[in-house]
C-alpha positions in Angstrom: 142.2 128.3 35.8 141.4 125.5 34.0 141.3 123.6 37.1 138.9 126.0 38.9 136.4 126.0 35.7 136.2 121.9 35.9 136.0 122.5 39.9 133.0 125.4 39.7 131.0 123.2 37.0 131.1 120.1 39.5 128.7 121.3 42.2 126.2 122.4 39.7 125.6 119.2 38.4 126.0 117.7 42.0 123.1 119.8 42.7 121.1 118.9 39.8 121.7 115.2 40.3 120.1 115.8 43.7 117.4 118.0 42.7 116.7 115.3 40.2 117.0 112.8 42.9 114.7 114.0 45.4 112.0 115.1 43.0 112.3 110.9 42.3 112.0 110.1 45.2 108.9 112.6 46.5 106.9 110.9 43.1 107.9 107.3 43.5 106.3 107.9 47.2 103.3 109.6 46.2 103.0 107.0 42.9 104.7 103.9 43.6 104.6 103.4 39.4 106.9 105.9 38.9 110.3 105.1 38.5 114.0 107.0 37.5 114.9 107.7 34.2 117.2 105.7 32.6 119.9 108.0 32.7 120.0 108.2 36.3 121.2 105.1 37.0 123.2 106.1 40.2 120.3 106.0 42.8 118.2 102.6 43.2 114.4 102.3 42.8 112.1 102.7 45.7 108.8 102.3 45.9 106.2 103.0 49.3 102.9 102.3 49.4 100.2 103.7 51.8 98.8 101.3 54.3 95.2 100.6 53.5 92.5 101.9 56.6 91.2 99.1 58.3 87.6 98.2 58.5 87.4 98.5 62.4 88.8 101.7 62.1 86.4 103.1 59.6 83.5 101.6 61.3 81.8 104.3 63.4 80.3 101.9 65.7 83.7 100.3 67.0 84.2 101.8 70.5 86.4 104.3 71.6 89.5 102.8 74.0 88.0 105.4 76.8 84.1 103.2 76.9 86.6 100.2 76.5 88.6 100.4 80.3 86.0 99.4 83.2 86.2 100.9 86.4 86.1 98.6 89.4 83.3 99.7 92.2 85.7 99.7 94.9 84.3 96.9 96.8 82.8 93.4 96.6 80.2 91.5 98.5 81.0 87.7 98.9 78.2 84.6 99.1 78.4 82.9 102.1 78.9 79.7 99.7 82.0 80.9 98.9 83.7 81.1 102.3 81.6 77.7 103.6 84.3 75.5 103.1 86.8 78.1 105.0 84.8 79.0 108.5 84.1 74.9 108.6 87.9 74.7 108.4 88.7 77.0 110.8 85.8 75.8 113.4 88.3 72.8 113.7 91.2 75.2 114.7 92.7 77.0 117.5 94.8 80.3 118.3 97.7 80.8 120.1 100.4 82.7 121.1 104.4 81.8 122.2 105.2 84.2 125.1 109.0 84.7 124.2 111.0 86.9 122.5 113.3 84.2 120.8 112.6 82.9 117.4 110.9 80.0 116.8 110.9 77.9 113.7 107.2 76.7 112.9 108.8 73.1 111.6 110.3 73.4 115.3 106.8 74.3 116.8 105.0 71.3 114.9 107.2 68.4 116.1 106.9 69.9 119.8 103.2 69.8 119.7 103.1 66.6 118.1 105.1 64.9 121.2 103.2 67.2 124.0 99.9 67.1 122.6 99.5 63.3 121.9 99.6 64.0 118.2 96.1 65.2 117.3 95.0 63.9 113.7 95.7 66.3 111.2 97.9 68.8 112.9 99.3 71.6 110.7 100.2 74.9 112.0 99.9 78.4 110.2 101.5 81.5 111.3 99.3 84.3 111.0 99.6 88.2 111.7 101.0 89.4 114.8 103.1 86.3 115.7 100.0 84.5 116.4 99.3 80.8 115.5 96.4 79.2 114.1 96.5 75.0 114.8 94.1 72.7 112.5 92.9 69.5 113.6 90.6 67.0 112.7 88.6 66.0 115.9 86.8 68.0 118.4 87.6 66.1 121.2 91.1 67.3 120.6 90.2 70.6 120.5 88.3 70.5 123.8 91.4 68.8 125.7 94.0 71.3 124.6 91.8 74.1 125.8 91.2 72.8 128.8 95.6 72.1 129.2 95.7 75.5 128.6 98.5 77.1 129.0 100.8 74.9 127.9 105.3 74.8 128.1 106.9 74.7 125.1 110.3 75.6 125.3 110.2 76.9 128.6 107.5 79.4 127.6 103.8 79.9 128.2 102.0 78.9 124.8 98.3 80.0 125.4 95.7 78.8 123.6 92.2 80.7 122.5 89.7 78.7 120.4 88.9 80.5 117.2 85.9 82.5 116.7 84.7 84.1 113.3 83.2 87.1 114.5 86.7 88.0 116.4 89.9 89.6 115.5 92.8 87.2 116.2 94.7 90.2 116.9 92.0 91.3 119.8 92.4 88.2 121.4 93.6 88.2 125.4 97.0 86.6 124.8 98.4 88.5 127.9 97.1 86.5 130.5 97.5 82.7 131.1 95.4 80.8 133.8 97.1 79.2 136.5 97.0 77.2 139.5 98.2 78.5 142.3 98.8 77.0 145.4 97.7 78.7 148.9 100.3 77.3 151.6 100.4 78.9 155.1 96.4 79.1 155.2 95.0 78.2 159.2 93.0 76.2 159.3 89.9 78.0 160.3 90.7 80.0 156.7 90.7 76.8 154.0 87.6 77.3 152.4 86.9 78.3 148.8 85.6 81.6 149.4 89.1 82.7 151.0 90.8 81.5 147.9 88.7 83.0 145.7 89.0 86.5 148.2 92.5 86.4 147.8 92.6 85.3 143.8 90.3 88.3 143.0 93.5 90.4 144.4 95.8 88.9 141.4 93.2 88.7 138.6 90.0 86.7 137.7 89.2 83.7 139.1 88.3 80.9 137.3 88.1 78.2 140.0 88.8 77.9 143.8 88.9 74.0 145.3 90.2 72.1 148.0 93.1 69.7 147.6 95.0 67.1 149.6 98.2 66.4 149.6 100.5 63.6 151.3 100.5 63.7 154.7 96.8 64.5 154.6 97.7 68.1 154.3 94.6 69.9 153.2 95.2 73.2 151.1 93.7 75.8 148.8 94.3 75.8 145.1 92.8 78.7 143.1 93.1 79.1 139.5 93.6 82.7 138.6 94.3 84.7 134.9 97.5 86.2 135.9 99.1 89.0 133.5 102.1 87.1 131.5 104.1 90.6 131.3 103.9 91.6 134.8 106.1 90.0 138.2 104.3 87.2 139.5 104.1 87.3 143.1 105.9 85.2 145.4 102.9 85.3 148.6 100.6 87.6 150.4 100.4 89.0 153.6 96.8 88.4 155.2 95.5 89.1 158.6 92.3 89.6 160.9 92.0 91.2 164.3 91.4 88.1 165.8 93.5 85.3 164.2 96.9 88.6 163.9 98.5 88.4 160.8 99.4 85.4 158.0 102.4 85.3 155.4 100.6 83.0 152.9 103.7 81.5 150.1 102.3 80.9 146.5 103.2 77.6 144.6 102.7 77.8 141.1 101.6 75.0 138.9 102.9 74.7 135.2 105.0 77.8 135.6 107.8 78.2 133.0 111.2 80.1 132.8 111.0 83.1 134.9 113.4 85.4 136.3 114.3 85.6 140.0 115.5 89.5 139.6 112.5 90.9 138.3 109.7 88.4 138.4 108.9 88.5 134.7 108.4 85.0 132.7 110.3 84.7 129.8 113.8 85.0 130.3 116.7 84.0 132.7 118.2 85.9 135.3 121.5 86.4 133.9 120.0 87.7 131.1 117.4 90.1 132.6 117.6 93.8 131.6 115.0 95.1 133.6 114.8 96.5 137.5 115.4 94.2 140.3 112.1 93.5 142.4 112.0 95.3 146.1 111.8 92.7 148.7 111.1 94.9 151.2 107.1 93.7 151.9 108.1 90.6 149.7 109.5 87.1 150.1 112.1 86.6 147.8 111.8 84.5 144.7 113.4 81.5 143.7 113.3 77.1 142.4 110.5 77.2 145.4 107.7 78.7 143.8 107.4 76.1 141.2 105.3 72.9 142.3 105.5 69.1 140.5 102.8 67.9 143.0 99.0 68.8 141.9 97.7 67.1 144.5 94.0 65.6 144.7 90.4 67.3 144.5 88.5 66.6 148.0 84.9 66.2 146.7 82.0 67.4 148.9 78.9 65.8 150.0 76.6 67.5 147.0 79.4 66.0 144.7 79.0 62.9 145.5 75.9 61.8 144.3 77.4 62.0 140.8 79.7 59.1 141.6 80.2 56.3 139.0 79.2 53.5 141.0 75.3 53.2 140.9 75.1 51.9 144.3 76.0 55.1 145.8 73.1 57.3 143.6 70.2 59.0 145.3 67.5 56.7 143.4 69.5 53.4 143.0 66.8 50.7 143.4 63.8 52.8 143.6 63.5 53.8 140.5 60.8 52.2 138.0 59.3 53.9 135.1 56.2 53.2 133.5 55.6 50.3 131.0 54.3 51.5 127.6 51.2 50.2 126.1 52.6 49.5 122.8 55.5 46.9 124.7 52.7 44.8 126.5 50.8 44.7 123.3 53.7 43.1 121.3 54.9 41.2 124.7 51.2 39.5 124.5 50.8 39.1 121.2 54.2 37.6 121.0 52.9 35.3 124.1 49.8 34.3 121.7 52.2 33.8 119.2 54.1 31.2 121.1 50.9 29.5 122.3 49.7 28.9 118.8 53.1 27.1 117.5 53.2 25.0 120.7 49.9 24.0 120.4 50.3 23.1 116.9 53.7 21.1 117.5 51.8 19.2 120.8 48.7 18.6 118.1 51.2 16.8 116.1 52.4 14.5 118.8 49.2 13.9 120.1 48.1 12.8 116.6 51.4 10.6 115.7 50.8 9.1 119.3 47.0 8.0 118.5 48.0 6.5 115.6 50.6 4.1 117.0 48.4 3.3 119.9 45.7 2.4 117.1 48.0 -0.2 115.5 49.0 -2.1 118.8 45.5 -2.1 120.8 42.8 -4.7 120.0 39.7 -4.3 118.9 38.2 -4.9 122.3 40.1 -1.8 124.1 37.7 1.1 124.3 38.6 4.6 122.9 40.2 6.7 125.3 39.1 10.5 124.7 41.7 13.5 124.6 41.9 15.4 127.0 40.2 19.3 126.3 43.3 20.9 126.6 45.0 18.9 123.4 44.1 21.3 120.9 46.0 24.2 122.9 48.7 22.1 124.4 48.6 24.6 127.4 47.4 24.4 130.9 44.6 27.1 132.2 47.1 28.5 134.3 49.5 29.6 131.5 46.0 30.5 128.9 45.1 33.2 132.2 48.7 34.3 132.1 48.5 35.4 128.3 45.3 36.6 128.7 46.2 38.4 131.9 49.1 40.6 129.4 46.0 41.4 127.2 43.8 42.6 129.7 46.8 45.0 131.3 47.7 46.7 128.0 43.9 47.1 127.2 43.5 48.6 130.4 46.3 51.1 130.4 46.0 52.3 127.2 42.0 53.1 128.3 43.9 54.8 131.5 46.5 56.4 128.7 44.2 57.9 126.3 41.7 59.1 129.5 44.6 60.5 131.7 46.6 62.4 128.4 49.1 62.7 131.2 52.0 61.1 130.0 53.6 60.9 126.3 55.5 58.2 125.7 59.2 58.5 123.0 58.9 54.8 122.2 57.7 53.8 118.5 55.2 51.4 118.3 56.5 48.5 115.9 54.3 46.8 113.8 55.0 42.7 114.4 55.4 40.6 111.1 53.6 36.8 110.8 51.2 35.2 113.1 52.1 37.2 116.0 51.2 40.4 114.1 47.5 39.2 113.5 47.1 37.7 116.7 47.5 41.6 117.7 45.4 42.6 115.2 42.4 40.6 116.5 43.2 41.3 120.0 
């Protein structure tokens, strides 16, 4: 009993301890001054103190974190200045496209192009969307020379080449057809004439160009060059005919023509590898190493093209051709004339006088004076004073017919002459 006494007396003063304790611990929070009685010495001080308001927060001019996030407009308009650098850039570039399904590296791609381009200063090569390529480079000229190569082999596949344009989507771009040269073989001869090639050209796509060729052997053929479709079977010939001449299997030849399958005509892959149809022969020669052609032959050039040879002899106006003089070059042309006069006269006045002199000192008193001549002073005959004079007279008398006619403007500058020669057209 004794036992259960000292037992129900415990919790009691457990609980007042704790009563005790948390009305300490409520006061020391709400005054941080306050602190346990000394007879409570089981529970340790504590002390809390409110954090003072900032100022900011108390101002009523700070802005609320809603006026503080901006909303962006949802689009931007750009300077031209800012994209100036860029379009100059890419006006020294070129598009392109590799007609292949295989991978290609672009490290690959830019040491191929070096070696069959000629390796164009500044060459780099960016891939851009679509599998297209963009090729920068620092000269024109290059520019203009691969374009005109166009389409080129690399790797046995068509590469083919567009020149960039700003106001263009590369992705719009006609990369699906490449032009070609194809040679016409099996023509009579009655039929080799550009508008036949260019006739049978419109049947395969458009024409670009339709010229006459020899070959060895003075063989004379047709060679058109035609923008063929790079995902479609490239024909092996056509069949043409009139009701006079019967009927003509013409073969094709084509020129810079890369891997392409003999099953179903399509570029690009190999036949052993070809998943597609095989081609009907039945209206069709059949396709194989023959329709490629190594030998380009050479342009026959007509009678109208002639008279743009390089050698001058054989233009239209060689010889015949003089234009008119300008004023202002026979004015300086004279005035250069008087120019020279003056300083030979005045070099021939000088010898004349050191010459007098001597003869002064070895002739006697007794020899009579022997006058100058009247031409001394000038030191030039009549003839060559009416040649100078002559110049004068010309240019004063076409620029009277210049300024009277109004009929002819002239680019030249008139330059003003320094010294002596400068006056001397100044008086004149």
């Amino acid at each position: 009993m004794a036992m259960q006494a000292s037992s129900s007396k415990c919790p009691a003063r457990t609980t007042k301890n704790c009563d005790q304790a948390n009305s300490i611990i409520i006061t020391s929070y709400t005054n941080p001054k306050i602190t346990t009685p000394s007879h409570e010495t089981n529970y340790p001080q504590r002390s809390y103190q409110t954090p003072n308001p900032s100022p900011a927060q108390d101002s009523p001019n700070r802005p609320t974190h809603q006026s503080q996030t901006r909303t962006p407009p949802g689009f931007f308009v750009y300077p031209e200045k800012i994209v100036k650098e860029g379009v100059s850039e890419c006006k020294r570039s070129l598009l392109g496209k590799l007609i292949t399904n295989k991978p290609v590296h672009g490290s690959s791609i830019q040491m191929g192009l070096e070696s069959i381009w000629g390796a164009p200063p500044g060459l780099k090569i960016q891939e851009i969307e679509g599998k297209i390529l963009q090729f920068f480079m620092d000269e024109t000229m290059d520019q203009e020379r691969i374009l005109l190569g166009n389409p080129w082999i690399f790797r046995n596949s068509w590469l083919i080449i567009q020149p960039w344009d700003r106001n263009t989507d590369p992705t719009l771009l006609d990369f699906e057809h490449a032009p070609v040269w194809i040679q016409l073989w099996g023509l009579p001869p009655h039929c080799k004439t550009k508008q036949m090639g260019h006739n049978i050209g419109e049947l395969l796509g458009k024409v670009e160009a339709s010229e006459l060729y020899e070959y060895p052997g003075k063989k004379r053929i047709v060679k058109i060059k035609v923008a063929i479709k790079v995902y479609q079977p490239i024909a092996s010939g056509i069949l043409i005919g009139n009701a006079n001449d019967g009927t003509n299997w013409i073969d094709f030849r084509y020129e810079k023509l890369p891997l392409v399958c003999f099953k179903c005509g399509i570029v690009g892959h190999a036949e052993n590898l070809c998943p597609n149809r095989a081609l009907d022969l039945a209206n069709s020669a059949p396709l194989g190493p023959w329709i490629w052609s190594n030998q380009y032959g050479r342009r026959i050039m007509e009678t109208k093209d002639r008279k743009y040879h390089s050698n001058p002899s054989m233009a239209k106006n060689f010889g015949t051709y003089s234009p008119p003089v300008p004023v202002s070059m026979l004015e300086q042309m004279a005035a250069m004339k008087i120019q020279d006069d003056i300083e030979d006269a005045a070099s021939n006045t000088n010898a004349n006088t050191n010459r007098s002199e001597d003869n002064k000192t070895q002739a006697s008193p007794k020899t009579p004076h022997t006058h100058q001549s009247s031409h001394i002073g000038t030191g030039k005959s009549p003839m060559e004073t009416t040649g100078t004079m002559a110049l004068i007279s010309q240019a004063k008398r076409q620029r009277v017919e210049s300024n009277s006619s109004n009929n002819m403007e002239f680019s030249m500058v008139d330059t003003q002459m320094a010294g002596p020669a400068g006056q001397a057209s100044q008086q004149q």
